[in-house]
Every structure is written in C-alpha cells, then in structure tokens.
C-alpha positions, 0 to 999 in steps of 0.5 A, spaced: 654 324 961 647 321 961 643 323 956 634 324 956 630 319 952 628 321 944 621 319 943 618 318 936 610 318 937 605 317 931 598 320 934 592 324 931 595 330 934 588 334 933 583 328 936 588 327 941 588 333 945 580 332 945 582 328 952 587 327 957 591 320 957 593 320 964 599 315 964 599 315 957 606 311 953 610 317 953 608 320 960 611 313 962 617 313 958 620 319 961 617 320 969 622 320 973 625 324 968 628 331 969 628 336 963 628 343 963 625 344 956 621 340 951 623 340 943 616 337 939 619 336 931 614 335 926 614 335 919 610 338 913 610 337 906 606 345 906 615 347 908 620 350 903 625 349 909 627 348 917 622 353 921 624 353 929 617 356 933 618 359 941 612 357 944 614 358 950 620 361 955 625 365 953 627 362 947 635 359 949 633 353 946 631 356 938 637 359 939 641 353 940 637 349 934 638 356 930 645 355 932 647 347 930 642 347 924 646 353 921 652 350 922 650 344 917 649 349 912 640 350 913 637 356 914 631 355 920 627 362 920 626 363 927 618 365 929 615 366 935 607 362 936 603 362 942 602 355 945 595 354 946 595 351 939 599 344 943 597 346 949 593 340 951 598 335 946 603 337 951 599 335 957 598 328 953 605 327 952 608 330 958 608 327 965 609 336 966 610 342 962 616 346 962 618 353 963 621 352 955 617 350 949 620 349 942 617 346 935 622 345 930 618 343 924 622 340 917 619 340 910 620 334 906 624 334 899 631 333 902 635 327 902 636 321 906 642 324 909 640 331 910 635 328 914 639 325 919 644 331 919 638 334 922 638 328 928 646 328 929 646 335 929 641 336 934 643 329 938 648 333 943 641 337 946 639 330 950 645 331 954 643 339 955 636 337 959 632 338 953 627 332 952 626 331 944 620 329 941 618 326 935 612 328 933 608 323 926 601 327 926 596 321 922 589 324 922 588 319 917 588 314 922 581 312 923 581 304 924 586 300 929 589 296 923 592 302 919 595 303 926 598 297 926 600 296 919 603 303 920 607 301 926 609 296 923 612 299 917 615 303 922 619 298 925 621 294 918 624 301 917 629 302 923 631 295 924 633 295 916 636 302 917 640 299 924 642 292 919 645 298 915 650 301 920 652 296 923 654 293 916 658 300 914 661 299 921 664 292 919 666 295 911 669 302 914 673 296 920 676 292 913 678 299 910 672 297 905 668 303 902 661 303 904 655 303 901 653 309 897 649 314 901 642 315 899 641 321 896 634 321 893 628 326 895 624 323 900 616 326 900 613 322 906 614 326 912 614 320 917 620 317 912 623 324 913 621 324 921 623 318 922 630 318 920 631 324 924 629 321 930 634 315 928 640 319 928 638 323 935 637 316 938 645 313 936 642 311 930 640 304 933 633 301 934 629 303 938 630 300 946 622 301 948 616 302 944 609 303 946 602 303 945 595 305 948 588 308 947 588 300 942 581 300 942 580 308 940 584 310 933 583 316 933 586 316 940 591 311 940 598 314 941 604 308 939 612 310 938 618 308 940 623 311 945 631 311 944 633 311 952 641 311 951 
C-alpha cells in the first residue's frame, strides 16, 4: 500500500506566516498528492504530556491518534482550538488545505524510546490519507548560518540514527543482543521531534531535503521528507 510523505520542517512559524511562499520545499514536495486530512506535530518544553488539538473538521482524525497513542501507554488529552492561529502557516506549507486539521504537540522529558514509540505508532496514518508533518518551531534563528548550522546537526543526527539500525539489524540477524536502548531524558524539542518524525519515516535517512527563502532567515523553510 502506498504511503503519503512524512515531512520534518524547521521554520520561524510566527514570522513565516508574515508572507506566503507560493511553491515553497514542502508545497513542492507533496503536490500531486492526495490527503484528505493534515497532522502538524510539534513540541514544548511548556507540556506535562502528549496533547491532540481539533483545528478543524469533525475530529476522526484526534480520535485515531487518541486511539493508537493510548494503546502505548500515553495519555493525549484531546481539545479543540480554532485554526486561525495556523491558518496562514497551513497556506506556506500546504499546496491546499483539507476539510480536516489536527496538531499533536508532545512535551520533552521522555526517553529516546518513547519518542519513537510515538513515530511508529503513528506511521500507520500515511497509509490512511493523512499527511504527516513535523513542525521545529526556531524563532531564534535570525542569520542564515545558524540555519546551516542547524540543518546540519540535523543531518548528523538521522544518518547516525540510520548506521545505528542497520547495525542492530545485522546483530538481531546473528542472534546477537542489540545495543541498549536509550533510555535517557531528552529536553531538546527538535531532538524529541526528530526522533519521532524518524520513526514515522521507516526509521531510514531522509530520501528528500529542501530549503528556500536562503537570503531571509527569519523566512527560510528547510527539512527533510521521507517519501516511502
């Protein structure tokens, strides 16, 4: 069954949504695409645990996230908000808006594990016409270089976690024991994010990235997608 794309996107969500970005990486990335409901996840360091928003539409979508959340032992509450406050992000990020909206936002303080439960639970809703979107809120990003410098880290991040599974699959292969699982508190949100978004995406290095807006910080959008 084909799957919809998993997009990771670092942006400065309040600034960005000063201007439209017509055919922007993400627009890109995902036109020709059909999904009949949208799924931003983000992260706060402000959550004492996993919250599920309805932003708009009749709210199948919370319930299934409630559902396949709760069957991992978390406990999402689920509110509704209006979608005025993502309104013009959605048109950045979007090629169109759907009939359905939802954000799931997760608090820091899990382990590594647990973030990527979080991923592989939800991977499933790429095969439901639900597109998935990471969202890495930097408003502290003002210079291109500290975009850069940020993307970068990034990609050191996912191609060391990629290394790391292809190991375990040969030692689990072999009948060996694997490496221990990490079960150390993360307080980055992009850290907690990204491991997420790396599960979602088969636990495989990004197959696309993207940047635009290069010559403006505070309006660059740049990410990765995992398209299979």
């Amino acid at each position: 069954m084909s799957k919809l794309p998993v997009l990771f996107v670092s942006c400065d969500a309040d600034n960005i949504q000063s201007r439209e970005q017509a055919g922007s990486g993400p627009a890109r990335m995902i036109w020709g695409k059909q999904y009949k409901s949208v799924v931003v996840i983000s992260s706060s360091a402000g959550q004492n645990a996993p919250e599920i928003l309805q932003l708009k539409g009749s709210g199948s979508t919370s319930g299934r996230i409630k559902a396949l959340l709760s069957d991992q032992g978390f406990e999402p509450e689920v509110h509704s908000r209006d979608v005025s406050s993502r309104h013009q992000l959605f048109r950045v990020l979007l090629a169109e808006e759907p009939g359905e909206l939802t954000e799931l936002i997760l608090n820091t303080g899990m382990s590594e594990l647990e973030y990527r439960r979080v991923g592989r639970c939800l991977e499933v809703l790429r095969e439901q016409d639900v597109l998935v979107i990471c969202l890495d809120d930097k408003p502290c990003h003002r210079e291109a270089d500290g975009v850069s410098l940020h993307d970068r880290h990034l990609r050191e991040l996912l191609s060391a976690w990629a290394q790391d599974q292809q190991w375990v699959a040969v030692m689990s292969f072999k009948g060996d024991t694997a490496g221990p699982a990490q079960a150390s508190r993360l307080d980055d949100p992009t850290v907690c994010l990204l491991n997420a978004a790396f599960t979602l995406g088969g636990s495989q290095f990004p197959q696309r990235m993207f940047s635009s807006g290069m010559n403006n910080a505070a309006q660059m959008l740049s990410g990765f997608g995992w398209m299979r």
